[in-house]
Backbone atoms as SQL, in Angstrom:
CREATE TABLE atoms (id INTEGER PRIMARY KEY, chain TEXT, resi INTEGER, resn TEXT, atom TEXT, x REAL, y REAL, z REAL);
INSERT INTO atoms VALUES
  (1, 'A', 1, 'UNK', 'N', 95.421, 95.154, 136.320),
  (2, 'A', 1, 'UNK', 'CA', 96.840, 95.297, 136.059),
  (3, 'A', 1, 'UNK', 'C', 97.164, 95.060, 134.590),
  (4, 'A', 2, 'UNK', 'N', 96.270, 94.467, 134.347),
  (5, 'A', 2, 'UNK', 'CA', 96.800, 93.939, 132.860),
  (6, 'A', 2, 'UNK', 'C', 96.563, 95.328, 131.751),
  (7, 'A', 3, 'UNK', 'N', 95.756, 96.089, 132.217),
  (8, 'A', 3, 'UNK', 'CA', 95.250, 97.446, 131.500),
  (9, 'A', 3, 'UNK', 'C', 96.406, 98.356, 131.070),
  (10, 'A', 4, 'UNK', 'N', 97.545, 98.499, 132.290),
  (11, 'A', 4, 'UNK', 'CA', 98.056, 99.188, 132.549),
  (12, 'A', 4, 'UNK', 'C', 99.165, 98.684, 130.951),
  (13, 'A', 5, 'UNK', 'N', 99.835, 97.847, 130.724),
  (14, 'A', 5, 'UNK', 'CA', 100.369, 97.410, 129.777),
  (15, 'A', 5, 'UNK', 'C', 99.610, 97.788, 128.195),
  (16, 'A', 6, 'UNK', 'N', 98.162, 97.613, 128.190),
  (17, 'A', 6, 'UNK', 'CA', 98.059, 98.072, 126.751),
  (18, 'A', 6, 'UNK', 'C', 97.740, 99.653, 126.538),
  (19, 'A', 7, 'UNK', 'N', 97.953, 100.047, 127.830),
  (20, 'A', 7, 'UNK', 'CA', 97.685, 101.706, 127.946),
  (21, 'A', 7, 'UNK', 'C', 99.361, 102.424, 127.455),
  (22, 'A', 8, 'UNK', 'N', 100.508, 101.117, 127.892),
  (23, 'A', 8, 'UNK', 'CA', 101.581, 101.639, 127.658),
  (24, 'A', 8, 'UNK', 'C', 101.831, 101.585, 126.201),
  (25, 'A', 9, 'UNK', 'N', 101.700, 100.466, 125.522),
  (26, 'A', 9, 'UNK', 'CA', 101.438, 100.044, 123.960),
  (27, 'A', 9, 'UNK', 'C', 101.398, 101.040, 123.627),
  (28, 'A', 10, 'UNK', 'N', 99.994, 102.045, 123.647),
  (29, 'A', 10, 'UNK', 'CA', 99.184, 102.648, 123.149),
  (30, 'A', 10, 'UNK', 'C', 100.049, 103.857, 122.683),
  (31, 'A', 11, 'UNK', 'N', 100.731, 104.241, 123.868),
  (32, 'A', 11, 'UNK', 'CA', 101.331, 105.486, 124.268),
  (33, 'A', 11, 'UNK', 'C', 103.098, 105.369, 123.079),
  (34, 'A', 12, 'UNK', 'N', 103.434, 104.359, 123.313),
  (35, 'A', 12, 'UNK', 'CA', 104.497, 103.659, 122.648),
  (36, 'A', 12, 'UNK', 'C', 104.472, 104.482, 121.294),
  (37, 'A', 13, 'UNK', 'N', 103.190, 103.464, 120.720),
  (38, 'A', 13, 'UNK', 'CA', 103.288, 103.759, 119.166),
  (39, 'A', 13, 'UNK', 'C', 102.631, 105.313, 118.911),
  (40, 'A', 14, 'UNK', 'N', 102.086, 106.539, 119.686),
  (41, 'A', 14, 'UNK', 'CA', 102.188, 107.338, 119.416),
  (42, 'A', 14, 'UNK', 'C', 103.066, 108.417, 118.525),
  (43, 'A', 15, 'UNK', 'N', 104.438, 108.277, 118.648),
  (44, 'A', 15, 'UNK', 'CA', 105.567, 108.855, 118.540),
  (45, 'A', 15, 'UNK', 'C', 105.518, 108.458, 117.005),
  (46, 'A', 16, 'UNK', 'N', 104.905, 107.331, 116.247),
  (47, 'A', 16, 'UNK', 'CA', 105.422, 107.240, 115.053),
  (48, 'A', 16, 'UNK', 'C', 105.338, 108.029, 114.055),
  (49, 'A', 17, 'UNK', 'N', 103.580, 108.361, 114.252),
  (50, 'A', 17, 'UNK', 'CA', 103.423, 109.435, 113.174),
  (51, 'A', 17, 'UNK', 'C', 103.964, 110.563, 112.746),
  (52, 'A', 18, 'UNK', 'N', 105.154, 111.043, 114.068),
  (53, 'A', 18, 'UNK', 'CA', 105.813, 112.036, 113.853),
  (54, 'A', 18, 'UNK', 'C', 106.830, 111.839, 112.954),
  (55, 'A', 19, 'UNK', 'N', 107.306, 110.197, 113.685),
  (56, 'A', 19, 'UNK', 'CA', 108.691, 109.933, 112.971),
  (57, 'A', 19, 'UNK', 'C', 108.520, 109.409, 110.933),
  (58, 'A', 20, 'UNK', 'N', 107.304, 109.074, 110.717),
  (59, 'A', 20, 'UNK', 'CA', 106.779, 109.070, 109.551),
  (60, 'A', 20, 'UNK', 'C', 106.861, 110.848, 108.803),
  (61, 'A', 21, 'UNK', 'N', 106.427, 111.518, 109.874),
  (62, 'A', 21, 'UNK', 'CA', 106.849, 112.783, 109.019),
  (63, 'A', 21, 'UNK', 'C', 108.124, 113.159, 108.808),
  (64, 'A', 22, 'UNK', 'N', 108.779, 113.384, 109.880),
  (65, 'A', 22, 'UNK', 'CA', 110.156, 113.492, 109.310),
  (66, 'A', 22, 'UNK', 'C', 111.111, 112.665, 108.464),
  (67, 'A', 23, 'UNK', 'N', 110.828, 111.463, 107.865),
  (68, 'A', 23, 'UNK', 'CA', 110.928, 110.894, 107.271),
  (69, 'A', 23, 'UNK', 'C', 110.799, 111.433, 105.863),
  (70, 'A', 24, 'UNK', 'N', 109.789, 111.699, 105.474),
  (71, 'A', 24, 'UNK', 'CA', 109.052, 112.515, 104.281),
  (72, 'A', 24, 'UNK', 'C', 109.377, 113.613, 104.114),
  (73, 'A', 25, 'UNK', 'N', 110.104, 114.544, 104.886),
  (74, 'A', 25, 'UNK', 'CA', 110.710, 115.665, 104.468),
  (75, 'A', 25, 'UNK', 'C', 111.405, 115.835, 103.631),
  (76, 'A', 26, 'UNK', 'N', 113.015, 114.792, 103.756),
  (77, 'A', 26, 'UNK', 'CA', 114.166, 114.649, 102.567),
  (78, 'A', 26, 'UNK', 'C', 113.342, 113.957, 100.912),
  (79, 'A', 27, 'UNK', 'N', 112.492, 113.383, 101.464),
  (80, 'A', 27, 'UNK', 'CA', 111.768, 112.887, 100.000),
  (81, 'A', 27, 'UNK', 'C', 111.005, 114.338, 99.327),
  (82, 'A', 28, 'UNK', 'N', 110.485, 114.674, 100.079),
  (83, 'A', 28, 'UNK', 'CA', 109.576, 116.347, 99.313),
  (84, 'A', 28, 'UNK', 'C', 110.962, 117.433, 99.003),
  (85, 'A', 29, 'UNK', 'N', 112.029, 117.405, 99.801),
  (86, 'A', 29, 'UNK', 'CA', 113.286, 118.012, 99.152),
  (87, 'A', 29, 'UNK', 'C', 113.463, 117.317, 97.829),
  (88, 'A', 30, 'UNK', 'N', 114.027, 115.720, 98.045),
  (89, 'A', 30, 'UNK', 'CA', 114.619, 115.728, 96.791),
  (90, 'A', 30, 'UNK', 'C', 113.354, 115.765, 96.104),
  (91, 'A', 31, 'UNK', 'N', 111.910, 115.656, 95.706),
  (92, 'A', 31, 'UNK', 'CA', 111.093, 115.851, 94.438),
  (93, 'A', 31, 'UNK', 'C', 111.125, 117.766, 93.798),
  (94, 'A', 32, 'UNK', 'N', 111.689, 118.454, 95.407),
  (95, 'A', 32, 'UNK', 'CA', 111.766, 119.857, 94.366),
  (96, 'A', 32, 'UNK', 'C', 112.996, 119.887, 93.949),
  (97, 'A', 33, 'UNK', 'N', 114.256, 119.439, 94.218),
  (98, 'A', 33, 'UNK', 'CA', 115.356, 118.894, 93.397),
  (99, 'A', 33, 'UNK', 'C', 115.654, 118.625, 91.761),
  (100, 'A', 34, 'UNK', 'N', 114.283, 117.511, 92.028),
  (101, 'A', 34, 'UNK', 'CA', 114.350, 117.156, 90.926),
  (102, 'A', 34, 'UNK', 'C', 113.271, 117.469, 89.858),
  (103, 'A', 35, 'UNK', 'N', 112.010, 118.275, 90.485),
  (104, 'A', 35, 'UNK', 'CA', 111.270, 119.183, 89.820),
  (105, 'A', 35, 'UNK', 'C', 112.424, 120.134, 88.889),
  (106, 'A', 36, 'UNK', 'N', 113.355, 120.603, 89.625),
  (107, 'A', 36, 'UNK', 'CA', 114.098, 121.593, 89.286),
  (108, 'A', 36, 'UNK', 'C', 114.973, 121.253, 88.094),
  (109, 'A', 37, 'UNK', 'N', 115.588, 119.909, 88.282),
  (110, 'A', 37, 'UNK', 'CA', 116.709, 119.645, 87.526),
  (111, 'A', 37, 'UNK', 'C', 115.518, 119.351, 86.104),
  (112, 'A', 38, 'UNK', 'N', 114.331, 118.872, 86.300),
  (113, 'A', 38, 'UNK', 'CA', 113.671, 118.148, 85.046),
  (114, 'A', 38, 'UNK', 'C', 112.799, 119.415, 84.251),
  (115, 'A', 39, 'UNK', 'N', 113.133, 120.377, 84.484),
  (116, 'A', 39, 'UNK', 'CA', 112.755, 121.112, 84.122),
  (117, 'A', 39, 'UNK', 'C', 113.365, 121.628, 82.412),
  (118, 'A', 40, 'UNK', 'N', 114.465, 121.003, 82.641),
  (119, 'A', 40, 'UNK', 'CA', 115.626, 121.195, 81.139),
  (120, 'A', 40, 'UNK', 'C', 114.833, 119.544, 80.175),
  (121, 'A', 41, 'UNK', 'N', 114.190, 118.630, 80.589),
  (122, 'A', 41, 'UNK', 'CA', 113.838, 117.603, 79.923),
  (123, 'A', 41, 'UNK', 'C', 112.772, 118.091, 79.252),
  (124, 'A', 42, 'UNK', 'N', 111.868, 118.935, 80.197),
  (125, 'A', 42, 'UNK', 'CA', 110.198, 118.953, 79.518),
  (126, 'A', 42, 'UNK', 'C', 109.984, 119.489, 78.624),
  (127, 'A', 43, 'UNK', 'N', 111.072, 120.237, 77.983),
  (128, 'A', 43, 'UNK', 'CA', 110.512, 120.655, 76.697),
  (129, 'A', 43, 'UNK', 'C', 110.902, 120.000, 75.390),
  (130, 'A', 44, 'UNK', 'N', 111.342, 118.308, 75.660),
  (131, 'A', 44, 'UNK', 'CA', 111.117, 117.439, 74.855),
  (132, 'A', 44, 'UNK', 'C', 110.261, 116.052, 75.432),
  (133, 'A', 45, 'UNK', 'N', 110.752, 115.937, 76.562),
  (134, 'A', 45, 'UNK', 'CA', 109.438, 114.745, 77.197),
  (135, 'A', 45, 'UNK', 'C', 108.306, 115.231, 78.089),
  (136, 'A', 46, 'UNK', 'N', 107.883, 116.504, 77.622),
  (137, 'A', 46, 'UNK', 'CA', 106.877, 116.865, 78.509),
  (138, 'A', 46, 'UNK', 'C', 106.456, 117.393, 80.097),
  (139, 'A', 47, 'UNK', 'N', 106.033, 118.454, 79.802),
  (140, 'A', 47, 'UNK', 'CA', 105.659, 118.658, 81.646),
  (141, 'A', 47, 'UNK', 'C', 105.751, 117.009, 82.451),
  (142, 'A', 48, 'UNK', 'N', 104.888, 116.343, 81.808),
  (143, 'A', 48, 'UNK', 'CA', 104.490, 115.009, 82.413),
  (144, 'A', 48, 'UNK', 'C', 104.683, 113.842, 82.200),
  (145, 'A', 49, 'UNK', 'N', 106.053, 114.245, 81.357),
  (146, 'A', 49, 'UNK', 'CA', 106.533, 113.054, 80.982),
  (147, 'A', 49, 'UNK', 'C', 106.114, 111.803, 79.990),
  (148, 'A', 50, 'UNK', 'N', 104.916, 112.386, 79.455),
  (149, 'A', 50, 'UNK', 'CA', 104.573, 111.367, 78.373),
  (150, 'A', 50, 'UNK', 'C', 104.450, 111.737, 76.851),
  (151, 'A', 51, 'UNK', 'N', 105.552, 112.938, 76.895),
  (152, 'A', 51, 'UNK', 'CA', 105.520, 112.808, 75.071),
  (153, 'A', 51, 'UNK', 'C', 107.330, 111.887, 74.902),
  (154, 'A', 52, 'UNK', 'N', 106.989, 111.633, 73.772),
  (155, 'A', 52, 'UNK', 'CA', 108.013, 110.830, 73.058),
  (156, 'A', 52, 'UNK', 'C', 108.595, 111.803, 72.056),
  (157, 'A', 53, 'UNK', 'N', 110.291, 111.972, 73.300),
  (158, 'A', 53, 'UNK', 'CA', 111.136, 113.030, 72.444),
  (159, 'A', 53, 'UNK', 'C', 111.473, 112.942, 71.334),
  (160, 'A', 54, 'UNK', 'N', 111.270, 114.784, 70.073),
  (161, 'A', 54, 'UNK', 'CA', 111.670, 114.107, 68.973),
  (162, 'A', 54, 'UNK', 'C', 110.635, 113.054, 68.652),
  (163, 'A', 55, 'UNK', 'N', 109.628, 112.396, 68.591),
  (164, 'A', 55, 'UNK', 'CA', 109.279, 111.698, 68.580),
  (165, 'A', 55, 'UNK', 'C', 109.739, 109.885, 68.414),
  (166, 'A', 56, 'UNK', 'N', 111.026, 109.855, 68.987),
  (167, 'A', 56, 'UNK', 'CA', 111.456, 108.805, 68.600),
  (168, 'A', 56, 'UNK', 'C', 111.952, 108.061, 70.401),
  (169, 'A', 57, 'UNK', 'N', 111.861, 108.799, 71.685),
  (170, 'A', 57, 'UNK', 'CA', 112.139, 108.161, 72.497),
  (171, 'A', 57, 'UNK', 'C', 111.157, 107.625, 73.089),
  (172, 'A', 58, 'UNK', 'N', 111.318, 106.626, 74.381),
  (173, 'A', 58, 'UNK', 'CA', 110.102, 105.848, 75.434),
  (174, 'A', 58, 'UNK', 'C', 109.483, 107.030, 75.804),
  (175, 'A', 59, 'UNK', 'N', 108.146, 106.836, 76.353),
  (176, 'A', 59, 'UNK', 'CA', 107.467, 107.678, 77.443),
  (177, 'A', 59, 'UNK', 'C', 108.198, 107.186, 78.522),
  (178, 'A', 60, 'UNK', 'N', 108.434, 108.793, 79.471),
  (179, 'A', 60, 'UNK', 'CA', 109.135, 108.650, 80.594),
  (180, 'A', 60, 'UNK', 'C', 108.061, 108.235, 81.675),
  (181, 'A', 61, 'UNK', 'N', 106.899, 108.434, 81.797),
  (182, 'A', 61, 'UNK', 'CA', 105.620, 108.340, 82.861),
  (183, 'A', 61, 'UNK', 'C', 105.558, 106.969, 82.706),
  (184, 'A', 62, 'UNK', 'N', 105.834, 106.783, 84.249),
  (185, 'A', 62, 'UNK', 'CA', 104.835, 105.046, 84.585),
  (186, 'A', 62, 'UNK', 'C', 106.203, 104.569, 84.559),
  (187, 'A', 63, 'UNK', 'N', 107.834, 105.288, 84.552),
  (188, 'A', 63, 'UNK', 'CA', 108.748, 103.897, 84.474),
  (189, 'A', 63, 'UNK', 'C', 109.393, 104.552, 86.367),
  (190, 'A', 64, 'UNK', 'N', 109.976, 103.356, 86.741),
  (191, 'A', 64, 'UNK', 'CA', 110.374, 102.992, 88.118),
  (192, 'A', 64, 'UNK', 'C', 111.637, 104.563, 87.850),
  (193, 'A', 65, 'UNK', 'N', 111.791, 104.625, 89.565),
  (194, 'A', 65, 'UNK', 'CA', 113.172, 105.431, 90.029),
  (195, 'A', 65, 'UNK', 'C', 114.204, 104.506, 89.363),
  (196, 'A', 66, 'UNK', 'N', 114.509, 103.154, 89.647),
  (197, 'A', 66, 'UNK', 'CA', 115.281, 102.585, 89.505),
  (198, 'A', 66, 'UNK', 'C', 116.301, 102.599, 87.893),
  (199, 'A', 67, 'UNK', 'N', 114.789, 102.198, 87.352),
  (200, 'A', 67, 'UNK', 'CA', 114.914, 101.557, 86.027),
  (201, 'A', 67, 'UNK', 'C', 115.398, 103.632, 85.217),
  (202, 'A', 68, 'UNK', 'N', 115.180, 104.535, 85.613),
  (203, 'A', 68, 'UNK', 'CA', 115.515, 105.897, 84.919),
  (204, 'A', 68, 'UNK', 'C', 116.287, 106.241, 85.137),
  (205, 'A', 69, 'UNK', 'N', 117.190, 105.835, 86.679),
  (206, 'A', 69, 'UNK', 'CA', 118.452, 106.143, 87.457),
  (207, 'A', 69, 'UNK', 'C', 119.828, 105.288, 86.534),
  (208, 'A', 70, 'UNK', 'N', 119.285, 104.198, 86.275),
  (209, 'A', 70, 'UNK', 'CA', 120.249, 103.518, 85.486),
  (210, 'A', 70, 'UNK', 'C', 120.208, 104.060, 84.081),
  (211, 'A', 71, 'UNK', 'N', 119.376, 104.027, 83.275),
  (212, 'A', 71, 'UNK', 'CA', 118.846, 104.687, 81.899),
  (213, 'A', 71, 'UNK', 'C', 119.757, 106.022, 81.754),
  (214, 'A', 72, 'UNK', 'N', 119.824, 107.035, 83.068),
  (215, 'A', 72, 'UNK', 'CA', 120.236, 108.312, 82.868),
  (216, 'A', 72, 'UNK', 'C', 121.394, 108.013, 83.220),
  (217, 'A', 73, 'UNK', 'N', 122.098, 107.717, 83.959),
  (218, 'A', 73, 'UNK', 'CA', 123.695, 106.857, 84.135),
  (219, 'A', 73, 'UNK', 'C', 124.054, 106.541, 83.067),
  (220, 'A', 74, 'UNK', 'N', 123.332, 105.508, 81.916),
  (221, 'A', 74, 'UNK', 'CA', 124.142, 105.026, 81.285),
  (222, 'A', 74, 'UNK', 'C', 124.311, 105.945, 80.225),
  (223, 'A', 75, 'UNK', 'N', 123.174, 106.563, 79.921),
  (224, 'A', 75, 'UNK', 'CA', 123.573, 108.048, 78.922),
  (225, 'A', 75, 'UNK', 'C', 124.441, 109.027, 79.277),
  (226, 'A', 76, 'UNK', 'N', 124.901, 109.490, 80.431),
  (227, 'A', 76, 'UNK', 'CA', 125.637, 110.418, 81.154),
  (228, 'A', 76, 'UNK', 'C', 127.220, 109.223, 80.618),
  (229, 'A', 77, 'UNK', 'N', 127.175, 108.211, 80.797),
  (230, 'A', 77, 'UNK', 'CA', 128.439, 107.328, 80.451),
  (231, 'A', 77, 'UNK', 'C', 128.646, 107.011, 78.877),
  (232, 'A', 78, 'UNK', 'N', 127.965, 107.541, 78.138),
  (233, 'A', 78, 'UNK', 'CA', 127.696, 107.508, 76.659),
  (234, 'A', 78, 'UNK', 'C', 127.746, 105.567, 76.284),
  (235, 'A', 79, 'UNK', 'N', 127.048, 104.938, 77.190),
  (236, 'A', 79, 'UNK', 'CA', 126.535, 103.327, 76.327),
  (237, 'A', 79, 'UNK', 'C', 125.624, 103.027, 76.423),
  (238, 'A', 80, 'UNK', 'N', 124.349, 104.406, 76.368),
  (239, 'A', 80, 'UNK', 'CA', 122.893, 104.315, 76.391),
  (240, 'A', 80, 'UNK', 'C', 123.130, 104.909, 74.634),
  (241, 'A', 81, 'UNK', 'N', 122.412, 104.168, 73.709),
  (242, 'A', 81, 'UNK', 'CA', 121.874, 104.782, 72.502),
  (243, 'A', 81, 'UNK', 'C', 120.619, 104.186, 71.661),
  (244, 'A', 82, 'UNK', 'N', 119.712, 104.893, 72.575),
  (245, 'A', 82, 'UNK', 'CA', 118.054, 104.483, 71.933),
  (246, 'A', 82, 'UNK', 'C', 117.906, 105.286, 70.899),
  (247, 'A', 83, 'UNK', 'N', 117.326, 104.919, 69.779),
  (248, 'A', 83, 'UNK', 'CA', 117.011, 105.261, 68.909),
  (249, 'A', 83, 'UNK', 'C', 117.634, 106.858, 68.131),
  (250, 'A', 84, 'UNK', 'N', 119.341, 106.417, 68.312),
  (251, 'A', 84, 'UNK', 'CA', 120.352, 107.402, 68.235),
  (252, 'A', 84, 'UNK', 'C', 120.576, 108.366, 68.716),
  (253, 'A', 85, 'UNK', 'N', 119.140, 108.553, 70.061),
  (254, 'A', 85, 'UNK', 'CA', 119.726, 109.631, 71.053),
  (255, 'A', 85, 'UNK', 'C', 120.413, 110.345, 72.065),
  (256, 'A', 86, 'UNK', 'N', 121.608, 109.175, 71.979),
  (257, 'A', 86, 'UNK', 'CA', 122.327, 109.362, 72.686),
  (258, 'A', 86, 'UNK', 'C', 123.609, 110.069, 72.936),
  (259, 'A', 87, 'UNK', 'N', 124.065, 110.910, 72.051),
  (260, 'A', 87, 'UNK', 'CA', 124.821, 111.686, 71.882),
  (261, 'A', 87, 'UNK', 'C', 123.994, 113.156, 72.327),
  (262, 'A', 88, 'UNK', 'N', 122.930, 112.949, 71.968),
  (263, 'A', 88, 'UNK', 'CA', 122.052, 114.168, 72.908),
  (264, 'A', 88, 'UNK', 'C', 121.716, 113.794, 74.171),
  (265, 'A', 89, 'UNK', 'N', 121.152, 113.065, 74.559),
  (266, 'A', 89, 'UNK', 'CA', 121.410, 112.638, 75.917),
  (267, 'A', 89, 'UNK', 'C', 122.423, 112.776, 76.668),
  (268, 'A', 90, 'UNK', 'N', 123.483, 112.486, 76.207),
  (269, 'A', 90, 'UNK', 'CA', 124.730, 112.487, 76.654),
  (270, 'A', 90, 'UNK', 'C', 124.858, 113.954, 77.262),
  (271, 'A', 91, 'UNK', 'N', 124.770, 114.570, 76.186),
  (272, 'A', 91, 'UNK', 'CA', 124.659, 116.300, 76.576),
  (273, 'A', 91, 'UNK', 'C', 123.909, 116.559, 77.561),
  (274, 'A', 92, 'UNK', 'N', 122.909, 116.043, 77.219),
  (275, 'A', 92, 'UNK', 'CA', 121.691, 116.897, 78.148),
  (276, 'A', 92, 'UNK', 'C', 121.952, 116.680, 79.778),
  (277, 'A', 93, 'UNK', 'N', 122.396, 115.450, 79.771),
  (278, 'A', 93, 'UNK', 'CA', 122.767, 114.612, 81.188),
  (279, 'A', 93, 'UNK', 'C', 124.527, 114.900, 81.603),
  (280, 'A', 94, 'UNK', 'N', 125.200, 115.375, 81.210),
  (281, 'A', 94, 'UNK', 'CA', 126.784, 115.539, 81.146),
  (282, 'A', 94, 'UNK', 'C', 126.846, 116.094, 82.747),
  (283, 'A', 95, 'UNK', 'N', 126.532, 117.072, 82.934),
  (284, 'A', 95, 'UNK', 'CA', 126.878, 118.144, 84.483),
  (285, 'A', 95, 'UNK', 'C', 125.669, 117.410, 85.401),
  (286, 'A', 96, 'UNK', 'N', 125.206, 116.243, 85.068),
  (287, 'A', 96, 'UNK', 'CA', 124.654, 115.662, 86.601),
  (288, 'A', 96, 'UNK', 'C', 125.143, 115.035, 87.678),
  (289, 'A', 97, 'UNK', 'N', 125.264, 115.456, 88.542),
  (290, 'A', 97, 'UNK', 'CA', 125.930, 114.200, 89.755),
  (291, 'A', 97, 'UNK', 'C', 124.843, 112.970, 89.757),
  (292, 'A', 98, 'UNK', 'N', 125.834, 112.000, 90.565),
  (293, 'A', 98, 'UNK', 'CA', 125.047, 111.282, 91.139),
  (294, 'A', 98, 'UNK', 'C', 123.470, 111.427, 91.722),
  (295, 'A', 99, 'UNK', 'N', 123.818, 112.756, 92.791),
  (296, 'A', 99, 'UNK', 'CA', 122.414, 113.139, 93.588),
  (297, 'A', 99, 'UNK', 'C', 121.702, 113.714, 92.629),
  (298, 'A', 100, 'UNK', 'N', 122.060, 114.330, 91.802),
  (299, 'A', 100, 'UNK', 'CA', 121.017, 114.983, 90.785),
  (300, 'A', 100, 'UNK', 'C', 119.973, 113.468, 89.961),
  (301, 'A', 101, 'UNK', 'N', 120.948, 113.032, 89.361),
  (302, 'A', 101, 'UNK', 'CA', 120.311, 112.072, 88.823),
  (303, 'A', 101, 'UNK', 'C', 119.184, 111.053, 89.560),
  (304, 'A', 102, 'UNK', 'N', 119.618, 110.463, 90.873),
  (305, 'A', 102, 'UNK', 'CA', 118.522, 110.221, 91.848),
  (306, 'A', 102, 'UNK', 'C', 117.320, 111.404, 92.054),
  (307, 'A', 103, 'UNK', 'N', 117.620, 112.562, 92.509),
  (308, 'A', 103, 'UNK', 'CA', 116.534, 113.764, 92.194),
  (309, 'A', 103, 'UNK', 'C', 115.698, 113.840, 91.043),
  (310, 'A', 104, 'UNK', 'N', 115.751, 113.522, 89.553),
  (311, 'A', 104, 'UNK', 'CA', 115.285, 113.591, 88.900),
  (312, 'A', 104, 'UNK', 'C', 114.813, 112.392, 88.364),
  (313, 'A', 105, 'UNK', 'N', 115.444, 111.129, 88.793),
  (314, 'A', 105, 'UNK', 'CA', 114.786, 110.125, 88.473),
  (315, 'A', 105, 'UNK', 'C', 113.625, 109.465, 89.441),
  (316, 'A', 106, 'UNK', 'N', 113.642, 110.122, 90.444),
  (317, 'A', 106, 'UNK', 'CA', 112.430, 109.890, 91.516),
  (318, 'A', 106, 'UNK', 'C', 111.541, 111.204, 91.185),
  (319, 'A', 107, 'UNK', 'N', 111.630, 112.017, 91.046),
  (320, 'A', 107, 'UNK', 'CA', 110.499, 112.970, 90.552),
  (321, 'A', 107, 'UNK', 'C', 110.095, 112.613, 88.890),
  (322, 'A', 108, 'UNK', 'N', 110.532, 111.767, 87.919),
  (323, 'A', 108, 'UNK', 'CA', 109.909, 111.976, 86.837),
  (324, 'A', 108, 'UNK', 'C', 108.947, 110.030, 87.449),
  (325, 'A', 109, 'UNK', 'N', 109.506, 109.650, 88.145),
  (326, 'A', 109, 'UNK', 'CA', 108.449, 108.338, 88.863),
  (327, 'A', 109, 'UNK', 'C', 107.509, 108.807, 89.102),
  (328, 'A', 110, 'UNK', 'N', 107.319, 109.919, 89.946),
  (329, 'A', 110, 'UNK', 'CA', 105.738, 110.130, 90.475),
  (330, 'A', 110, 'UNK', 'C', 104.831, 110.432, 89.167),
  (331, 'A', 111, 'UNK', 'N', 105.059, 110.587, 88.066),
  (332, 'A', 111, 'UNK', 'CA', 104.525, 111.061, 86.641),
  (333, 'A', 111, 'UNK', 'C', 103.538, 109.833, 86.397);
């Protein structure tokens, strides 16, 4: 009798792997999102994010969703100004929404 219980377990946690996939769908949307939107960046920070625009900004590769979501916010709000690029920034980032900016700041993360 006792079998019968870890046979149910078993059966239980089946279902997850599915629910793990659908999960991962809206994430592979927003990375072509934001493939899309970062496509206007790379031809100063690189396909891959590690040239230094102009040569005077951070490498974008290796920094968090978080920490680029705020970075691109605060340039879109003009009280980001690294190394005076922020009046171009400003531009470059002006017509992003919210969701855009999450889109592109989680796709230049995976870099």
């Amino acid at each position: 009798m006792e079998a019968a219980p870890a046979e149910e377990a078993a059966d239980a946690t089946a279902p997850a792997p599915e629910t793990e996939e659908k999960a991962e769908a809206p994430a592979t949307a927003d990375n072509e999102a934001g493939k899309a939107l970062y496509a206007k960046c790379a031809s100063c920070h690189g396909a891959d994010g590690k040239t230094k625009a102009l040569g005077k900004s951070e490498v974008l590769a290796g920094q968090s969703a978080a920490d680029l979501e705020t970075k691109i916010a605060e340039y879109k709000a003009g009280t980001r100004n690294v190394a005076g690029m922020g009046a171009l920034m400003k531009g470059q980032v002006a017509t992003m929404s919210d969701e855009d900016i999450k889109a592109v700041s989680a796709y230049i993360a995976t870099f």
